[in-house]
MDTraj code that builds the backbone (N, CA, C; nanometers):
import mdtraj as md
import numpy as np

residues = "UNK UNK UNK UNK UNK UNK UNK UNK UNK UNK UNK UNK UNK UNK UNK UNK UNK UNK UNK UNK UNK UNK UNK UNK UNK UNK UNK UNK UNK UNK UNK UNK UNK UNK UNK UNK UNK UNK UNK UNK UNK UNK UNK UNK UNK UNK UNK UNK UNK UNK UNK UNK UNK UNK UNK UNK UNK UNK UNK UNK UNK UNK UNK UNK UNK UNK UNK UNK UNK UNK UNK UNK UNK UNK UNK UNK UNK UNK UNK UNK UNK UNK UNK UNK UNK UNK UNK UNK UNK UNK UNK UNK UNK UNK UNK UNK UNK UNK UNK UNK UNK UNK UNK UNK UNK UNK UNK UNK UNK UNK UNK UNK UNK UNK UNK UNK UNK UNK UNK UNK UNK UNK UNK UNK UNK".split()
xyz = np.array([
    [-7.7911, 7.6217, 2.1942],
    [-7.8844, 7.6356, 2.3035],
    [-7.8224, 7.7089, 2.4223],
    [-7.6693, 7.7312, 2.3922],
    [-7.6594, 7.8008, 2.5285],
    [-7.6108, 7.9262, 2.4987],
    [-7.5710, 7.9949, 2.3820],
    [-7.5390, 8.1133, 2.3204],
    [-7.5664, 8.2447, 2.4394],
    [-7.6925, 8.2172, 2.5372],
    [-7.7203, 8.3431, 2.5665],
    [-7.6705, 8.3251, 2.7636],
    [-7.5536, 8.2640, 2.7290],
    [-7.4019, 8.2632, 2.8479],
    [-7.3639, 8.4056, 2.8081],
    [-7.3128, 8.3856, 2.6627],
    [-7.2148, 8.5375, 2.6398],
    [-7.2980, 8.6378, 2.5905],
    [-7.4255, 8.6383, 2.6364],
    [-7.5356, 8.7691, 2.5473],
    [-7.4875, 8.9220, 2.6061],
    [-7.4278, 9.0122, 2.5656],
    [-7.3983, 9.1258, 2.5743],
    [-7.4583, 9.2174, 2.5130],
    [-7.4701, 9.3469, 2.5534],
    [-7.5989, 9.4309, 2.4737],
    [-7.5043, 9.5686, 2.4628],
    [-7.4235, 9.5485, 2.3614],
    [-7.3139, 9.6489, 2.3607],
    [-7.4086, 9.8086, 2.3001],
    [-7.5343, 9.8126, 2.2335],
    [-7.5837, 9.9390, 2.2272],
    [-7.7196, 9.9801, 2.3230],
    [-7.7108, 9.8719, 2.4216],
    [-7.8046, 9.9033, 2.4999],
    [-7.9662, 9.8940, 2.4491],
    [-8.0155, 9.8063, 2.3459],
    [-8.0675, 9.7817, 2.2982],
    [-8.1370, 9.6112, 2.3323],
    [-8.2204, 9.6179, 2.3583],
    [-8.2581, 9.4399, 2.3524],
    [-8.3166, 9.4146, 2.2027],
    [-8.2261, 9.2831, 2.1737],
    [-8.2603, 9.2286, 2.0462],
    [-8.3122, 9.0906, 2.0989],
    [-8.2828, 9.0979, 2.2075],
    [-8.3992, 8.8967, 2.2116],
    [-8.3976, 8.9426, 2.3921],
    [-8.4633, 8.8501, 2.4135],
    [-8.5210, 8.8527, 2.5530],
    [-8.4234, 8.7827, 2.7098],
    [-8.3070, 8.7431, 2.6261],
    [-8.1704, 8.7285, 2.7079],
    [-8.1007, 8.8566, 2.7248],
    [-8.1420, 8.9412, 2.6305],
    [-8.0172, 9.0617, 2.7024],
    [-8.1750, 9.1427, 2.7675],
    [-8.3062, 9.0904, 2.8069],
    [-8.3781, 9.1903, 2.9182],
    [-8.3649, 9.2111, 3.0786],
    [-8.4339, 9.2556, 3.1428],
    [-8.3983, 9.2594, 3.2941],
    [-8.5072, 9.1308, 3.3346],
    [-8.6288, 9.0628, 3.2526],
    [-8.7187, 9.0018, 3.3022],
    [-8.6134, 8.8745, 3.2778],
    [-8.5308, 8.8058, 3.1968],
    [-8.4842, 8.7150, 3.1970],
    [-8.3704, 8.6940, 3.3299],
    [-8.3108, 8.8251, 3.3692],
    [-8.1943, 8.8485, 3.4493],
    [-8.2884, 8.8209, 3.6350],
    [-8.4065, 8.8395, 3.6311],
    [-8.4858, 8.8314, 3.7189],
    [-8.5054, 8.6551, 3.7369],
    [-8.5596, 8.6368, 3.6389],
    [-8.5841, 8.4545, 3.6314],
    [-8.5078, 8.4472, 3.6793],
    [-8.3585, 8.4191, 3.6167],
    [-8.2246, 8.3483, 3.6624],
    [-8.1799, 8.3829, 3.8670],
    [-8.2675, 8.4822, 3.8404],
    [-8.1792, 8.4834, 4.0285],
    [-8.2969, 8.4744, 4.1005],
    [-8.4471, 8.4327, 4.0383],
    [-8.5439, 8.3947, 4.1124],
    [-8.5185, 8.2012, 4.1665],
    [-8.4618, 8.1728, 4.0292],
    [-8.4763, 8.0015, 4.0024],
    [-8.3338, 7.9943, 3.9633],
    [-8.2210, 8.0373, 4.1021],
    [-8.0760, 8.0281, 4.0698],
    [-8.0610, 7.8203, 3.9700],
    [-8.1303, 7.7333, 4.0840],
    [-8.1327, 7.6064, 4.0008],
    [-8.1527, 7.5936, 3.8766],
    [-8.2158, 7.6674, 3.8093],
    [-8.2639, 7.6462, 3.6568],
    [-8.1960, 7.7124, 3.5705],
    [-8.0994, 7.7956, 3.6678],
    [-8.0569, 7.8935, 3.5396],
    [-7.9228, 7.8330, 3.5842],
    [-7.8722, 7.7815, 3.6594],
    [-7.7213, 7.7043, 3.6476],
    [-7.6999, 7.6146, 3.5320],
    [-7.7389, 7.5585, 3.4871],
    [-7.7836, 7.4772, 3.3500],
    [-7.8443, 7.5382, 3.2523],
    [-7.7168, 7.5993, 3.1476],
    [-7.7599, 7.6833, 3.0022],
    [-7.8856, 7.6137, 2.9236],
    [-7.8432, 7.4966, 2.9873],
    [-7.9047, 7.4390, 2.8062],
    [-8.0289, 7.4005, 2.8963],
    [-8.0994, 7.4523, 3.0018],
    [-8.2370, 7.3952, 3.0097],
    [-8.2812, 7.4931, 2.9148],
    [-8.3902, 7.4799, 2.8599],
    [-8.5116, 7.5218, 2.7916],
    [-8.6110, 7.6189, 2.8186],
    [-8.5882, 7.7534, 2.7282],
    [-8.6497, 7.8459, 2.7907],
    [-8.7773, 7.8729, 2.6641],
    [-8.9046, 7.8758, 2.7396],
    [-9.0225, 7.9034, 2.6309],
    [-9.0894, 8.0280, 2.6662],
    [-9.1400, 8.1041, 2.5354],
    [-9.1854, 8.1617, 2.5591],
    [-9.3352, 8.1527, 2.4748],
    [-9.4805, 8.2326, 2.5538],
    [-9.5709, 8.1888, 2.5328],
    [-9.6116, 8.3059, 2.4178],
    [-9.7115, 8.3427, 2.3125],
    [-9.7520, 8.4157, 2.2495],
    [-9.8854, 8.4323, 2.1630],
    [-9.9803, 8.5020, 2.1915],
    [-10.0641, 8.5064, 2.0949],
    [-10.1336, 8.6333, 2.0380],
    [-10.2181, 8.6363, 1.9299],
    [-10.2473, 8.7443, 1.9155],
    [-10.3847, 8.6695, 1.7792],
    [-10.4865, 8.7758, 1.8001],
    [-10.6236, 8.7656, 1.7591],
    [-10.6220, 8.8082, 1.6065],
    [-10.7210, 8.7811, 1.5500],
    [-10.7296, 8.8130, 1.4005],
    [-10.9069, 8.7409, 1.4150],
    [-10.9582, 8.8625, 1.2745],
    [-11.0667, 8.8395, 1.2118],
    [-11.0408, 8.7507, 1.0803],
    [-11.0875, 8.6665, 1.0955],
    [-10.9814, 8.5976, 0.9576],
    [-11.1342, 8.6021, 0.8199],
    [-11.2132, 8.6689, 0.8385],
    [-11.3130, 8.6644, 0.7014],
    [-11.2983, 8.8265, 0.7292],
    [-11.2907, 8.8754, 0.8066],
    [-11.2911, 9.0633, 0.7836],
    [-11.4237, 9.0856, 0.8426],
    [-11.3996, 9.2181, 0.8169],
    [-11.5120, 9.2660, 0.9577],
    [-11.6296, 9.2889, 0.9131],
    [-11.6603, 9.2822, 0.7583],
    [-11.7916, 9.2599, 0.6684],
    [-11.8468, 9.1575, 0.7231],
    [-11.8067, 9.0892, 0.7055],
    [-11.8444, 8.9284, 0.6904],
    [-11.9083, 8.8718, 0.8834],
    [-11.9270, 8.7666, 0.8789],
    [-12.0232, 8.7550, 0.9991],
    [-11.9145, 8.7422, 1.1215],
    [-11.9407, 8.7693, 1.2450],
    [-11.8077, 8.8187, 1.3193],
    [-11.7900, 8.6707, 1.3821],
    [-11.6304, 8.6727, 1.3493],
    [-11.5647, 8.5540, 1.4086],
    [-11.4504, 8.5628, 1.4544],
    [-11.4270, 8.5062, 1.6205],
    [-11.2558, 8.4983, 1.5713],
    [-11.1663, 8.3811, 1.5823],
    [-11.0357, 8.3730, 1.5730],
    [-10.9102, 8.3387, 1.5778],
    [-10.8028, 8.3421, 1.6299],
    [-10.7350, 8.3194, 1.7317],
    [-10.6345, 8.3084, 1.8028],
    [-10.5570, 8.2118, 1.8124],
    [-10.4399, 8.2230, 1.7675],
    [-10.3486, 8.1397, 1.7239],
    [-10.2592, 8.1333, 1.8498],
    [-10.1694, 8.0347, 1.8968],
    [-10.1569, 8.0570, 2.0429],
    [-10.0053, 7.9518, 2.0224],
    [-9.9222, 8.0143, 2.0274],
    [-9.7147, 7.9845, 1.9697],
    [-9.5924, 8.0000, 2.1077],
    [-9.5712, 7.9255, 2.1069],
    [-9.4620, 7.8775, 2.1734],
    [-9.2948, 7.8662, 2.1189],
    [-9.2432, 7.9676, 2.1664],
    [-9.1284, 8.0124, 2.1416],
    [-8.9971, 7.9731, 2.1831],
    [-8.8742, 7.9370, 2.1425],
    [-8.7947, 7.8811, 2.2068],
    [-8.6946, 7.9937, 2.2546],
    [-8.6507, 7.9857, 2.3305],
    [-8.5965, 8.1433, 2.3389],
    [-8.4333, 8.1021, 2.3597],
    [-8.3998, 7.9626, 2.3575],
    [-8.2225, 7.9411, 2.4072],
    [-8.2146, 7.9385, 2.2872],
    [-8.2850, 7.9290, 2.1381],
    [-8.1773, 7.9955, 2.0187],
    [-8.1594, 8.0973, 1.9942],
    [-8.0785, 8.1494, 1.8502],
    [-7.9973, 8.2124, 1.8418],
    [-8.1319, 8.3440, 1.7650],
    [-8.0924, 8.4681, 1.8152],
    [-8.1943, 8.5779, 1.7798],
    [-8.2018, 8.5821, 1.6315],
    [-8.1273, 8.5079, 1.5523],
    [-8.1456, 8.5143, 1.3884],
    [-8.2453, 8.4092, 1.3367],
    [-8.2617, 8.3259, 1.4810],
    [-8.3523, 8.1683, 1.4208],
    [-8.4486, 8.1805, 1.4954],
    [-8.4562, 8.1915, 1.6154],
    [-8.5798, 8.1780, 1.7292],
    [-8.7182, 8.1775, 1.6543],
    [-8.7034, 8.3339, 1.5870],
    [-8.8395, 8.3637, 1.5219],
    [-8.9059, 8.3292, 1.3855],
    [-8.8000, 8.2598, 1.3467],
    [-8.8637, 8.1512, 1.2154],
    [-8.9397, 8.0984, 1.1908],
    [-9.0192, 8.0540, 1.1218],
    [-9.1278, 7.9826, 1.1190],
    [-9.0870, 7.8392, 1.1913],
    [-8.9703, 7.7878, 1.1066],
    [-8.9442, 7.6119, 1.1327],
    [-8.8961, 7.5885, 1.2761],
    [-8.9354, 7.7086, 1.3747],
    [-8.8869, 7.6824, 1.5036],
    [-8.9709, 7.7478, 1.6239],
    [-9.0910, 7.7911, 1.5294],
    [-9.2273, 7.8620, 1.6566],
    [-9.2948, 7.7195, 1.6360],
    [-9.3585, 7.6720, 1.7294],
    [-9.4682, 7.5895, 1.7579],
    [-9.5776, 7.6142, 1.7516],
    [-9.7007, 7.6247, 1.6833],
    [-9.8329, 7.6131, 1.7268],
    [-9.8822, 7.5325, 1.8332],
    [-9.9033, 7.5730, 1.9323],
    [-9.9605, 7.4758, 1.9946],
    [-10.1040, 7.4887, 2.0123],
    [-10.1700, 7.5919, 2.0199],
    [-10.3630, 7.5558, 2.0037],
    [-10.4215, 7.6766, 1.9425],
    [-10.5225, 7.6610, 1.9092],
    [-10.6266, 7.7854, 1.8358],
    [-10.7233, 7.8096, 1.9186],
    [-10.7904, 7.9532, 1.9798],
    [-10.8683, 7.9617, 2.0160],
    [-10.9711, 8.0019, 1.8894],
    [-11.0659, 8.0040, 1.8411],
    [-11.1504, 7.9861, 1.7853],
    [-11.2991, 8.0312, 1.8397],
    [-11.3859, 8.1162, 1.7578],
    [-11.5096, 8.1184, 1.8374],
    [-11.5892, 8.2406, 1.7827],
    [-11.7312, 8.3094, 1.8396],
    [-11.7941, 8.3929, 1.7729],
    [-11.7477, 8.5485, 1.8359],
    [-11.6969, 8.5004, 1.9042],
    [-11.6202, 8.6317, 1.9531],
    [-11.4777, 8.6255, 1.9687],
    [-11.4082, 8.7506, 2.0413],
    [-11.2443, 8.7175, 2.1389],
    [-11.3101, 8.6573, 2.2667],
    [-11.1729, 8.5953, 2.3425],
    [-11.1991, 8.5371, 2.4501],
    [-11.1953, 8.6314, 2.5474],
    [-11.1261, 8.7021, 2.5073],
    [-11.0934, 8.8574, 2.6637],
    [-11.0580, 8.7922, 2.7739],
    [-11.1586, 8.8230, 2.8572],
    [-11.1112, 8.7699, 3.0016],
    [-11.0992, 8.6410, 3.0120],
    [-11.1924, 8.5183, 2.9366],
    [-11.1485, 8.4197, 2.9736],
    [-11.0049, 8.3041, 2.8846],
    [-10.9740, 8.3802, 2.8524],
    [-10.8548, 8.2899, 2.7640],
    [-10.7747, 8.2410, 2.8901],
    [-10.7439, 8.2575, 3.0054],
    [-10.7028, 8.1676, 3.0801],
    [-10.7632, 8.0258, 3.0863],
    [-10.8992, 8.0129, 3.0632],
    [-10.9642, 7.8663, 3.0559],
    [-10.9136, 7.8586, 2.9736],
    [-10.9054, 7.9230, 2.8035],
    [-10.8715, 7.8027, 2.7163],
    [-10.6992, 7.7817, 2.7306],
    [-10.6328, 7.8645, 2.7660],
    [-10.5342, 7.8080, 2.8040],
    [-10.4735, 7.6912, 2.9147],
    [-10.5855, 7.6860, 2.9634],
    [-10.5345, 7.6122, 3.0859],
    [-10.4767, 7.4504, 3.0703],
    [-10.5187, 7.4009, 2.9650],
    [-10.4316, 7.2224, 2.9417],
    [-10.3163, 7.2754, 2.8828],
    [-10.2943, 7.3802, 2.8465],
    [-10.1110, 7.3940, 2.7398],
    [-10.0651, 7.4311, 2.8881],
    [-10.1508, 7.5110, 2.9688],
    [-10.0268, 7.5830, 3.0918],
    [-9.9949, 7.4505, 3.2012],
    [-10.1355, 7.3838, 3.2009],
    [-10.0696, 7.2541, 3.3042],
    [-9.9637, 7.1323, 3.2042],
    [-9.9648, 7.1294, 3.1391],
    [-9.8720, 7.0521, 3.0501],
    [-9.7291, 7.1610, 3.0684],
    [-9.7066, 7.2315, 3.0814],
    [-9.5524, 7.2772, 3.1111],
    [-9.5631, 7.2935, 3.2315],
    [-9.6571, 7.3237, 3.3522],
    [-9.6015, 7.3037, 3.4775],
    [-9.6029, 7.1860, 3.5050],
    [-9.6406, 7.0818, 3.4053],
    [-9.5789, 6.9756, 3.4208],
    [-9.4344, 6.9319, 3.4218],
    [-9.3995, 6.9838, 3.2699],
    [-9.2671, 6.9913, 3.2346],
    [-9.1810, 7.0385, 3.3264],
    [-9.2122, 7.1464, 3.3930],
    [-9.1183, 7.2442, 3.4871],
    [-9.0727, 7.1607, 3.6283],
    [-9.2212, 7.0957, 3.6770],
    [-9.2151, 7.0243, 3.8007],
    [-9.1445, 6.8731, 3.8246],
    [-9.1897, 6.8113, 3.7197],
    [-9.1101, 6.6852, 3.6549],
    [-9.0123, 6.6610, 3.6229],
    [-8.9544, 6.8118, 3.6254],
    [-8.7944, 6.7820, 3.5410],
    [-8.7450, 6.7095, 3.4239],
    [-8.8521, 6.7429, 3.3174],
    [-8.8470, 6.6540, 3.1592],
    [-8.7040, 6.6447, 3.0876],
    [-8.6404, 6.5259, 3.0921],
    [-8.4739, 6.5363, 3.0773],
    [-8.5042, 6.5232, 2.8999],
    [-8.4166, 6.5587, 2.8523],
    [-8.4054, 6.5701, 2.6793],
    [-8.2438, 6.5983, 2.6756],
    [-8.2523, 6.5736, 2.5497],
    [-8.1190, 6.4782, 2.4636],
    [-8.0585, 6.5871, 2.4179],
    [-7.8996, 6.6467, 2.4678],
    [-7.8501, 6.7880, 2.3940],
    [-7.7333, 6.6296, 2.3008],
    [-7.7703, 6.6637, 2.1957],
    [-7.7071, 6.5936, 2.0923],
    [-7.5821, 6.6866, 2.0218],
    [-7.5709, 6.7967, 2.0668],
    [-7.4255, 6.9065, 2.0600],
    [-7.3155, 6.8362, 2.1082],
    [-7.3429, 6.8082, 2.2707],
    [-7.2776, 6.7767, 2.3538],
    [-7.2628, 6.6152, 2.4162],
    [-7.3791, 6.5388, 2.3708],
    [-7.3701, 6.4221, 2.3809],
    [-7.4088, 6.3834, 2.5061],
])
top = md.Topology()
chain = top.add_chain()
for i, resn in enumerate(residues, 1):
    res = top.add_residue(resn, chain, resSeq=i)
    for name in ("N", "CA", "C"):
        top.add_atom(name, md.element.get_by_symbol(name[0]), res)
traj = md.Trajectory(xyz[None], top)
């Protein structure tokens, strides 16, 4: 969980989102949060699909994944380590309003964020 202390980008290339300038920004926005490797960095993700095809009567799907981003760029994106956390679902895309349906996953981590949710690094004991 704390691997991305020594993240170096020796070809100038970003391979995970610790060697970007948006992560290097966080850290000196929220110097507190980023003094502590092993807090928990998520990242949010989704993306739409017709899941009967575009014959068929129009529906969609949005699958909506939560990313851990303090592992290691060979695991992060694994299946056994993305989260589902909700489906948008419906006769259309949401477009503009997917902020409503997001809105109980986003207050549930500014929960997390504001609360200071302590968890167990079992590495380190």
């Amino acid at each position: 969980m704390t691997w991305h202390l020594n993240c170096y980008n020796e070809n100038e290339k970003i391979f995970h989102p610790a060697c970007g300038e948006a992560w290097k920004y966080f850290d000196s926005t929220h110097p507190e949060f980023a003094s502590e490797p092993r807090n928990v960095r998520l990242g949010l993700c989704t993306d739409g699909f017709t899941p009967f095809g575009h014959s068929a009567s129009p529906y969609s799907c949005w699958p909506v994944f939560v990313l851990v981003y303090n592992l290691l760029p060979t695991i992060c994106m694994k299946q056994e380590y993305v989260v589902l956390s909700l489906i948008i679902q419906g006769p259309q895309s949401p477009e503009k309003n997917i902020d409503v349906m997001l809105r109980l996953l986003i207050d549930d981590l500014k929960r997390f964020w504001y609360s200071r949710v302590q968890t167990y690094d079992s590495f380190r004991r």
